[in-house]
C-alpha atoms as a printed R data frame, in Angstrom:
    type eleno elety resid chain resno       x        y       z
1   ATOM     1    CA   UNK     A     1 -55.907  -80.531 -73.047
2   ATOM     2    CA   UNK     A     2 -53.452  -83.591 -73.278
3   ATOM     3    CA   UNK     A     3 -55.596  -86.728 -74.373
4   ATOM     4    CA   UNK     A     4 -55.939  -89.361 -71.298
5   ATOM     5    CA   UNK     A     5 -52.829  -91.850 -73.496
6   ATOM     6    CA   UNK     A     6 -51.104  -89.204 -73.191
7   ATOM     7    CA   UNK     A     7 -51.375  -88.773 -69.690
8   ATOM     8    CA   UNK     A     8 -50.782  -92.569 -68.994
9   ATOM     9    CA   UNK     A     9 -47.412  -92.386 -71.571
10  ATOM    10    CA   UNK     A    10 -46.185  -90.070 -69.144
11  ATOM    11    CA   UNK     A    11 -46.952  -91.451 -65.797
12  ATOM    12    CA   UNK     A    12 -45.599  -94.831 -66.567
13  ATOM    13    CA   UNK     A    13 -41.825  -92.761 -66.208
14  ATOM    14    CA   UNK     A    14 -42.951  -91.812 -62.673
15  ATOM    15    CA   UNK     A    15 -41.949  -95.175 -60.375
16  ATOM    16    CA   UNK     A    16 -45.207  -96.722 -58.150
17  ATOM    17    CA   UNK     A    17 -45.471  -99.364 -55.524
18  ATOM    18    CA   UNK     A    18 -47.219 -102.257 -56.273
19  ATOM    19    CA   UNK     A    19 -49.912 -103.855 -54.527
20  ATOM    20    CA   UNK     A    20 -52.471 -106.556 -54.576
21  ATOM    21    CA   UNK     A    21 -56.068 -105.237 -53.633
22  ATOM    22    CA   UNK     A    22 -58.657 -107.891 -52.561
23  ATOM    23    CA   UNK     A    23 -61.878 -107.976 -51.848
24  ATOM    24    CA   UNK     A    24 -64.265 -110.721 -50.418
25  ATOM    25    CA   UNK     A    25 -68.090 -110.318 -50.534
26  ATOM    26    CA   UNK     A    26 -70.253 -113.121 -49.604
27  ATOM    27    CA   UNK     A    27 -67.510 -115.887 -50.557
28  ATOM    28    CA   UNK     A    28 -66.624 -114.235 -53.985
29  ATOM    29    CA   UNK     A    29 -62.660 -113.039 -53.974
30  ATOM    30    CA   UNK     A    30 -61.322 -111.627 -56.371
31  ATOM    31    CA   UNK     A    31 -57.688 -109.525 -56.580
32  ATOM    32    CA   UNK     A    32 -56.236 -107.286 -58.726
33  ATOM    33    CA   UNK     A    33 -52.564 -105.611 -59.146
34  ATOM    34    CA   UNK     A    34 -52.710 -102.112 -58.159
35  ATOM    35    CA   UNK     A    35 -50.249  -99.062 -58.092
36  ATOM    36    CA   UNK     A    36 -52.872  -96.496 -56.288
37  ATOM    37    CA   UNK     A    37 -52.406  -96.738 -53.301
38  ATOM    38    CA   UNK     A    38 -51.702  -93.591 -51.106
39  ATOM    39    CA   UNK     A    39 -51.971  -92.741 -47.526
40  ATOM    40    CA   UNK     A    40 -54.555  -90.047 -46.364
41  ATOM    41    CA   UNK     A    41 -54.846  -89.375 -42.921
42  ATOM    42    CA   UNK     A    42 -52.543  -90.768 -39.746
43  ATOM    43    CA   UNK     A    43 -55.748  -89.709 -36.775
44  ATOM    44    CA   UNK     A    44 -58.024  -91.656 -38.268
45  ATOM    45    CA   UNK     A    45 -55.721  -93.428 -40.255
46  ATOM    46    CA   UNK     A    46 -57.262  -93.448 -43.603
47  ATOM    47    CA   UNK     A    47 -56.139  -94.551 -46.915
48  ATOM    48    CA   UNK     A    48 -57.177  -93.710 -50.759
49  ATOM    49    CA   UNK     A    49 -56.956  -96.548 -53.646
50  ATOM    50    CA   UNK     A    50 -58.280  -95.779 -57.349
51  ATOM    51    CA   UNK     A    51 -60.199  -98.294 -58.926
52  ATOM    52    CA   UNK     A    52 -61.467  -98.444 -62.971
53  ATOM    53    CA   UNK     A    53 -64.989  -98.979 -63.291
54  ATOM    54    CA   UNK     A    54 -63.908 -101.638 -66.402
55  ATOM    55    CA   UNK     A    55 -61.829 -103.740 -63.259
56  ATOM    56    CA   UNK     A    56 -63.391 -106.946 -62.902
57  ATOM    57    CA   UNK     A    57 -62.995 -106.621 -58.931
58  ATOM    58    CA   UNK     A    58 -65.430 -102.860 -59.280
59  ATOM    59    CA   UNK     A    59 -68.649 -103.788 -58.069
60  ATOM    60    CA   UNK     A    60 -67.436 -106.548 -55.623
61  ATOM    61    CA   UNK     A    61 -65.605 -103.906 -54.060
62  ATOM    62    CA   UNK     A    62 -68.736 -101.566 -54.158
63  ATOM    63    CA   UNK     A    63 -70.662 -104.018 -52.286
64  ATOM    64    CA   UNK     A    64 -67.947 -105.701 -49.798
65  ATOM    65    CA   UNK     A    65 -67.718 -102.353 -48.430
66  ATOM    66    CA   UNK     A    66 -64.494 -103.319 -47.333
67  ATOM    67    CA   UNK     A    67 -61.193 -104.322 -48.888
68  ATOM    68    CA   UNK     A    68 -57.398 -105.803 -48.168
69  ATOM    69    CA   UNK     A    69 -53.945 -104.556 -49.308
70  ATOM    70    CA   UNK     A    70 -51.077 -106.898 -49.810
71  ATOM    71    CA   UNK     A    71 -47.803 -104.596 -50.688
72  ATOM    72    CA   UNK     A    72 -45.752 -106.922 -52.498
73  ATOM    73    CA   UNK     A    73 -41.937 -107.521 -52.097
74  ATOM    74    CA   UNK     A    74 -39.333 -107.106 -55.135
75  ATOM    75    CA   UNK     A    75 -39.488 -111.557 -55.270
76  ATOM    76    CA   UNK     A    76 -43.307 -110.934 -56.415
77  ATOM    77    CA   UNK     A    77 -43.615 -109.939 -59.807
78  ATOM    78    CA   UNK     A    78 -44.756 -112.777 -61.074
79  ATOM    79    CA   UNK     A    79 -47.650 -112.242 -58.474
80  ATOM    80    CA   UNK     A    80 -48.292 -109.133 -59.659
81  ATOM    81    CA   UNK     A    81 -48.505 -110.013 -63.084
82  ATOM    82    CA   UNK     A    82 -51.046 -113.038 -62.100
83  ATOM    83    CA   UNK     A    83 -53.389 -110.448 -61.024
84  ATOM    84    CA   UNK     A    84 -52.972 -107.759 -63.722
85  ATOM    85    CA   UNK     A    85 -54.053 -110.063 -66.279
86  ATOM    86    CA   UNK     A    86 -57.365 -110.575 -65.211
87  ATOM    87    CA   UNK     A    87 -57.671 -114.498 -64.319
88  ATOM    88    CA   UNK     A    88 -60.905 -115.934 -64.842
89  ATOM    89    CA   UNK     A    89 -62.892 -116.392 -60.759
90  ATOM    90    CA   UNK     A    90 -62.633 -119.953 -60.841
91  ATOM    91    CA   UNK     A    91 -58.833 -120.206 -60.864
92  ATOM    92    CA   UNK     A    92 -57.990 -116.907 -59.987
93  ATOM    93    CA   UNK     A    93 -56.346 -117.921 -56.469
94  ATOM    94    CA   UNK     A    94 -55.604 -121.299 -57.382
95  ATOM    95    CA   UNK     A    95 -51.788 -121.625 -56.402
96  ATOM    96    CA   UNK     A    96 -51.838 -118.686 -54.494
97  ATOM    97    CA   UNK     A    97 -49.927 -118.398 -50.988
98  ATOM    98    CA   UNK     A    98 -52.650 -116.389 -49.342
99  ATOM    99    CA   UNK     A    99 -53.965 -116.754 -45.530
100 ATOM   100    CA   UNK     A   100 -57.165 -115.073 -43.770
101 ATOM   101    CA   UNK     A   101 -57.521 -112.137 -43.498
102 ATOM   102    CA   UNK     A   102 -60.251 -109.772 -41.201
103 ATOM   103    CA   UNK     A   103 -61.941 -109.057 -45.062
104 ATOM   104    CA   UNK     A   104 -59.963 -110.600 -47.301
105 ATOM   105    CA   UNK     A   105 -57.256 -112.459 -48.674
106 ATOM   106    CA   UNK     A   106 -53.693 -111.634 -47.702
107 ATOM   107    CA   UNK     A   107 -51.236 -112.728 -50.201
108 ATOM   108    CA   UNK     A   108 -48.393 -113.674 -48.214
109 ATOM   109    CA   UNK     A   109 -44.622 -112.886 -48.368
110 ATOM   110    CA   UNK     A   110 -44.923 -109.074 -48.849
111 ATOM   111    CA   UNK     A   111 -43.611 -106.463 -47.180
112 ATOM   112    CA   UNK     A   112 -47.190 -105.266 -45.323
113 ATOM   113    CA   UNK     A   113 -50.429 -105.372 -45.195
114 ATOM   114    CA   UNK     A   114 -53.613 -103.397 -44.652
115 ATOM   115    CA   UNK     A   115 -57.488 -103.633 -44.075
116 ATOM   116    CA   UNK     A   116 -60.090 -101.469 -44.380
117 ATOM   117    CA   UNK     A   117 -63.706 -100.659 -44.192
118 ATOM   118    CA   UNK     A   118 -64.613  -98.216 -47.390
119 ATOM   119    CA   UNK     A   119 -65.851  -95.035 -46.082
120 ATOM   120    CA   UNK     A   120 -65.927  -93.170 -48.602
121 ATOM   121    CA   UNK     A   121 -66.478  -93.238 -52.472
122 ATOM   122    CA   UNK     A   122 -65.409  -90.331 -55.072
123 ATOM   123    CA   UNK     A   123 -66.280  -90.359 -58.328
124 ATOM   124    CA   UNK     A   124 -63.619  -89.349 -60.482
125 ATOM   125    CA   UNK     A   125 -63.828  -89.651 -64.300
126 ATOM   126    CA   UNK     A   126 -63.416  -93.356 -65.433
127 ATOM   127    CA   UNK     A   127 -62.451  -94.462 -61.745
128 ATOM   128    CA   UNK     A   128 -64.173  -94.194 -58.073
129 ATOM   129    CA   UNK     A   129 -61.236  -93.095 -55.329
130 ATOM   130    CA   UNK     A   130 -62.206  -95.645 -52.494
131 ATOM   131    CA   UNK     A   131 -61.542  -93.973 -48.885
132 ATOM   132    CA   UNK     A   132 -61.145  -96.462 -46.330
133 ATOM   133    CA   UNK     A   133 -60.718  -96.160 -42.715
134 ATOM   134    CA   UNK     A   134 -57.390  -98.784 -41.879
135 ATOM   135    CA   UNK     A   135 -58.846 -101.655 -39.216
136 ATOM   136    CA   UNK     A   136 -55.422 -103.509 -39.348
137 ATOM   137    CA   UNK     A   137 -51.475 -103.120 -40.533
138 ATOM   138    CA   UNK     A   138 -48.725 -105.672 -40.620
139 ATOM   139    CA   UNK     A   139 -45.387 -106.134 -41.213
140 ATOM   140    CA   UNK     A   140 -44.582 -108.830 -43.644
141 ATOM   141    CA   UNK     A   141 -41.670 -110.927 -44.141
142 ATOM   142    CA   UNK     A   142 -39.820 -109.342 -47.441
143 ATOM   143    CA   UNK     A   143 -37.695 -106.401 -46.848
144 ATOM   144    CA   UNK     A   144 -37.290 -105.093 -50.394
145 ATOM   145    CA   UNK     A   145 -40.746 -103.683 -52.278
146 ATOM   146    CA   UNK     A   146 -41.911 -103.916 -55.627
147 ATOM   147    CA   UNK     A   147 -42.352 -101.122 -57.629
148 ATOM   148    CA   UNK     A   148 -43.827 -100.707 -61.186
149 ATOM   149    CA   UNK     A   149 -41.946  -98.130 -63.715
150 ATOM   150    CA   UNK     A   150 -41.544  -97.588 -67.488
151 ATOM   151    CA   UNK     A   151 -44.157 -101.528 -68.260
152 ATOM   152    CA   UNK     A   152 -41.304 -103.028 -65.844
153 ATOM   153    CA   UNK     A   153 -41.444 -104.777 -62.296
154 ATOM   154    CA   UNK     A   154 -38.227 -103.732 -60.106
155 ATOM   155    CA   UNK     A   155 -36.961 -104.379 -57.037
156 ATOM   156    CA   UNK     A   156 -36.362 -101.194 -54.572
């Protein structure tokens, strides 16, 4: 059996979209760059994201029991990058473009965004696959997505 680097050498050849998952739970935000996202179900409309259990955002997300997806254009790396390296709370938004959202924060200028409630939770080796049932979608401004490949941001 291939050992898990092994595993991760491999998949950073295979191209991802990138994302911004945030999560709001009693006034605490936090955000984190993610490249898990996948679509489940159109009726209900569902969608799956993979989350470490080491991610600072794990058990906010546990207990907001609801989260927001900001799909971020090909102009966003550098937003993307912000919220890979793991900011500490207090200035983790600070200079953020961001509006409300139903949940949580919606970083603006990508090219979508979703909401959902978590209905589901699947344990799955060092992550938890978070099913959650879609309460909004959006169409965002940028027209061009990021996408993660090879330790590189690119435009698609």
């Amino acid at each position: 059996m291939p050992a898990g680097e092994d595993l991760r050498g491999l998949m950073r050849y295979w191209p991802h979209g990138v994302s911004v998952l945030s999560v709001d739970y009693e006034g605490d935000r936090m955000g984190v760059t993610l490249s898990s996202l996948v679509s489940l179900s159109l009726d209900p409309p569902l969608v799956g994201i993979s989350v470490g259990k080491q991610a600072s955002c794990y058990e906010l997300l546990r207990r907001a029991g609801a989260f927001a997806i900001s799909l971020l254009g090909s102009e966003q790396s550098d937003l993307a990058r912000r919220f890979a390296a793991g900011r500490p709370p207090i200035v983790h938004w600070d200079g953020v473009p961001v509006r409300a959202g139903k949940v949580a924060p919606l970083v603006e200028g990508g090219v979508c965004w979703i909401e959902a409630r978590t209905i589901a939770e699947h344990d799955v080796g060092d992550h938890t696959f978070f099913v959650g049932e879609v309460l909004t979608v959006e169409r965002g401004p940028s027209t061009h997505a990021l996408m993660y490949r090879d330790r590189e941001y690119h435009g698609l």
